[in-house]
C-alpha positions as CSV (number, residue, x, y, z in Angstrom):
1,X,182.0,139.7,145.9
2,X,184.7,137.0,146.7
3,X,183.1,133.7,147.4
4,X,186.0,131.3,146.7
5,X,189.7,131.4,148.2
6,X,191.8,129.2,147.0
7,X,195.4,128.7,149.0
8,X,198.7,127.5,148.4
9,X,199.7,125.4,151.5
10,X,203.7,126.1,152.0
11,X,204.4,129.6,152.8
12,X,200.6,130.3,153.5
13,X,198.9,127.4,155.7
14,X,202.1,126.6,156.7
15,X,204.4,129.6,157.4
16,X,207.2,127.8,159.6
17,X,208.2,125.9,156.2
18,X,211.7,124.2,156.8
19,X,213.2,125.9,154.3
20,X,217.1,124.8,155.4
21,X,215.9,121.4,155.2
22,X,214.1,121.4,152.1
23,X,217.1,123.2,150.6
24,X,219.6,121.1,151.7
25,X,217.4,117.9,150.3
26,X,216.7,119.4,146.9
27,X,220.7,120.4,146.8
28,X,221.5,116.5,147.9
29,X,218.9,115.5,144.9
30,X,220.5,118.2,142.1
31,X,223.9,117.1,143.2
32,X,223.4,112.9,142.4
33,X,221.9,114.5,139.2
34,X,225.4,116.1,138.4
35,X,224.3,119.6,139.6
36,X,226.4,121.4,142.6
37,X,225.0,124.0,144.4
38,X,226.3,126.3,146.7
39,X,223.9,128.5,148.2
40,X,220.1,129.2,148.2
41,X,219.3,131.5,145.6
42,X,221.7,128.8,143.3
43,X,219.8,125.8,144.3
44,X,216.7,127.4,142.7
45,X,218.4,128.8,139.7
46,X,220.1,125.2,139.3
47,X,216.3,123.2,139.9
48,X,215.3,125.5,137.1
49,X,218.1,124.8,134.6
50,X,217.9,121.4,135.5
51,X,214.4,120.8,135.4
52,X,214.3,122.5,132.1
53,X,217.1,120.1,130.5
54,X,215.6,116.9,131.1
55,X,212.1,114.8,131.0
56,X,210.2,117.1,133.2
57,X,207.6,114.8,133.9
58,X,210.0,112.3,135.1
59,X,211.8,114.9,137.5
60,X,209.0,116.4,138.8
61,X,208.2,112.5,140.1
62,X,211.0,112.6,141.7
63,X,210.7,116.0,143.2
64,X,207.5,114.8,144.9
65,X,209.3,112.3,146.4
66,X,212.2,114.7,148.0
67,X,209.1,116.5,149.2
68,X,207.2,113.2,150.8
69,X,210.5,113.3,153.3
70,X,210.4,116.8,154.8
71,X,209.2,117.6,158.5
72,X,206.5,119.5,158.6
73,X,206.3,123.1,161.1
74,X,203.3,125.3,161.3
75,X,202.6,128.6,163.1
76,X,198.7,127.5,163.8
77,X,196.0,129.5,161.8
78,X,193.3,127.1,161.7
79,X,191.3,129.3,163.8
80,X,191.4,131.9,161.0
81,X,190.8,129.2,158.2
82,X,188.0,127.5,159.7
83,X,186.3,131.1,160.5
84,X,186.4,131.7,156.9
85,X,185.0,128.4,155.6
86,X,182.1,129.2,158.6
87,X,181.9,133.1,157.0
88,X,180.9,131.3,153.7
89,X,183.7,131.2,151.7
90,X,184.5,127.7,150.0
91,X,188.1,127.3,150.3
92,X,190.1,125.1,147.9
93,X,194.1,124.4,148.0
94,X,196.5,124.0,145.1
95,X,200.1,123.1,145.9
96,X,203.2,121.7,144.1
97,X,203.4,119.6,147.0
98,X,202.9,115.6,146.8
99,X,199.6,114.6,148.0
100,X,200.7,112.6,150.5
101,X,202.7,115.7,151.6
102,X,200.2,118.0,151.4
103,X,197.4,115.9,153.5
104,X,200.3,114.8,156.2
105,X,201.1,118.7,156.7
106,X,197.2,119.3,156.6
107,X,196.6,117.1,159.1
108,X,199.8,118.0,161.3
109,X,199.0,121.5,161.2
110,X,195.9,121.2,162.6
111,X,193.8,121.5,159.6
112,X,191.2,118.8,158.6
113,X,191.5,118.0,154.9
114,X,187.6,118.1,154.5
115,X,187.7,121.6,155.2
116,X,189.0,122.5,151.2
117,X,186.1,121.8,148.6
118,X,189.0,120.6,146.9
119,X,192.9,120.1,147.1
120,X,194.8,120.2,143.7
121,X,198.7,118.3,144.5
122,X,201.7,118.2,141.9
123,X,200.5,114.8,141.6
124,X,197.2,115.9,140.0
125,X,199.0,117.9,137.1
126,X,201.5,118.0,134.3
127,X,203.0,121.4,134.9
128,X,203.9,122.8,137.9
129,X,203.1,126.6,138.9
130,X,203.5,128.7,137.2
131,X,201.9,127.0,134.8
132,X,197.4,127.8,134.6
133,X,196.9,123.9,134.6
134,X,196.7,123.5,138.6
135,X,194.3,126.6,138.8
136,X,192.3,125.7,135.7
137,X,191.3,122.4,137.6
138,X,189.8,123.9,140.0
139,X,188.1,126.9,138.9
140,X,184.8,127.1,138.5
141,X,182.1,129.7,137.5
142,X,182.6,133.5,137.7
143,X,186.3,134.7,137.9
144,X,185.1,137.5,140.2
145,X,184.8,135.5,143.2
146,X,187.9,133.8,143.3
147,X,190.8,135.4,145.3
148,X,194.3,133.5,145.1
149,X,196.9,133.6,148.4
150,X,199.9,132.6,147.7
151,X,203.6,133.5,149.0
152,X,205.7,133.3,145.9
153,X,204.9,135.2,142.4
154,X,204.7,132.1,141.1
155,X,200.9,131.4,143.0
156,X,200.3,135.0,141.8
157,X,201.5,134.5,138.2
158,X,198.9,132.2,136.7
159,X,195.8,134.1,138.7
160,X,197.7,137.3,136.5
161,X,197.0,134.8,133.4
162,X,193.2,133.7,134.3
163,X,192.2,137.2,135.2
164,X,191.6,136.1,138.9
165,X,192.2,138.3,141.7
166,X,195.7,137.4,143.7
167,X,197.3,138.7,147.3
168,X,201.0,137.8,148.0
169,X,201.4,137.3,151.3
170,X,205.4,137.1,151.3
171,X,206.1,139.9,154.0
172,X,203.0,140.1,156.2
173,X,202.0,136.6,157.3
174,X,198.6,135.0,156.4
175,X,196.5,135.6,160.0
176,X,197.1,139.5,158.9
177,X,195.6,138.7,155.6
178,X,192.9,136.3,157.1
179,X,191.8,138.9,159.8
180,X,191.5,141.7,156.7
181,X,189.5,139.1,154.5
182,X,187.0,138.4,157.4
183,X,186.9,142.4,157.7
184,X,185.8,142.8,154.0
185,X,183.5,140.2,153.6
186,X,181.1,142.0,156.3
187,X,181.3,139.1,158.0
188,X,181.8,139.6,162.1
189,X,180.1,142.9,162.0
190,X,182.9,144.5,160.8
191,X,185.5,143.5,163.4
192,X,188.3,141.6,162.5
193,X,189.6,138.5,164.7
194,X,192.1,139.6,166.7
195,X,195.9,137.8,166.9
């Protein structure tokens, strides 16, 4: 039986992420590194070329930093969240996001960062997803009661690695997926909480 969710926060707590933004301020960052990039799907080829060229650890510093400067949007499932944590589930986030990031989105978005057990940032690792090294920090016990959410196959990668259970939420939106998990876990008598 799942017991333990751990959640990515951009794409999945946070579904409204400014993605033009953050594109256009990783493509400024690439470009004073030497790199020009034209569109979206080169920016992420180019971040991966680039990031593999140089002294990761030292990019991925300032990364976080290009990150620290983004707005922050949110289409509001706390609700959802905190009916899990109430449902019994211990929740627990991992993101490549800075910590400061991560807490001022939490805390924007309407969710308390006490609510995770724990919160793994890119600040707390070497190796960014998907690299095991975020997860491994923060799994605990039997491998059966974890379920990781993420939006990108690179959250559902290293779950694929562990042997952990993984749902990509990419096309269907997380208060879906919330209102299913609250379903399963018998919780609610059965119903689900409606949209």
């Amino acid at each position: 039986m799942i017991k333990a969710l751990l959640l990515d926060l951009h794409g999945v707590l946070i579904s409204k992420f400014p993605i033009s933004e953050y594109t256009q301020a990783v493509k400024e960052w690439l470009k004073k590194k030497g790199h020009e990039v034209d569109t979206y799907e080169r920016w992420k080829e180019g971040f991966g070329t680039f990031s593999q060229a140089c002294d990761y650890h030292n990019i991925r510093q300032e990364y976080l930093n290009v990150m620290d400067n983004l707005p922050v949007y949110s289409e509001d499932c706390s609700d959802m969240v905190e009916l899990l944590r109430k449902s019994g589930f211990e929740l627990y986030l991992a993101t490549d996001s800075s910590r400061s990031n991560a807490i001022q989105t939490l805390k924007t978005a309407g969710y308390p960062p006490e609510m995770f057990k724990m919160i793994v940032t890119g600040n707390d690792v070497k190796f960014a997803k998907p690299n095991t090294e975020m997860y491994e920090k923060i799994i605990n016990g039997n491998r059966d009661e974890w379920l990781i959410i993420g939006d990108r196959i690179t959250d559902i990668i290293p779950a694929a690695k562990l042997g952990l259970k993984a749902l990509l939420t990419e096309k269907t939106g997380l208060r879906w997926w919330l209102n299913e998990i609250v379903k399963l876990r018998g919780e609610n008598s059965g119903k689900g909480v409606s949209d």
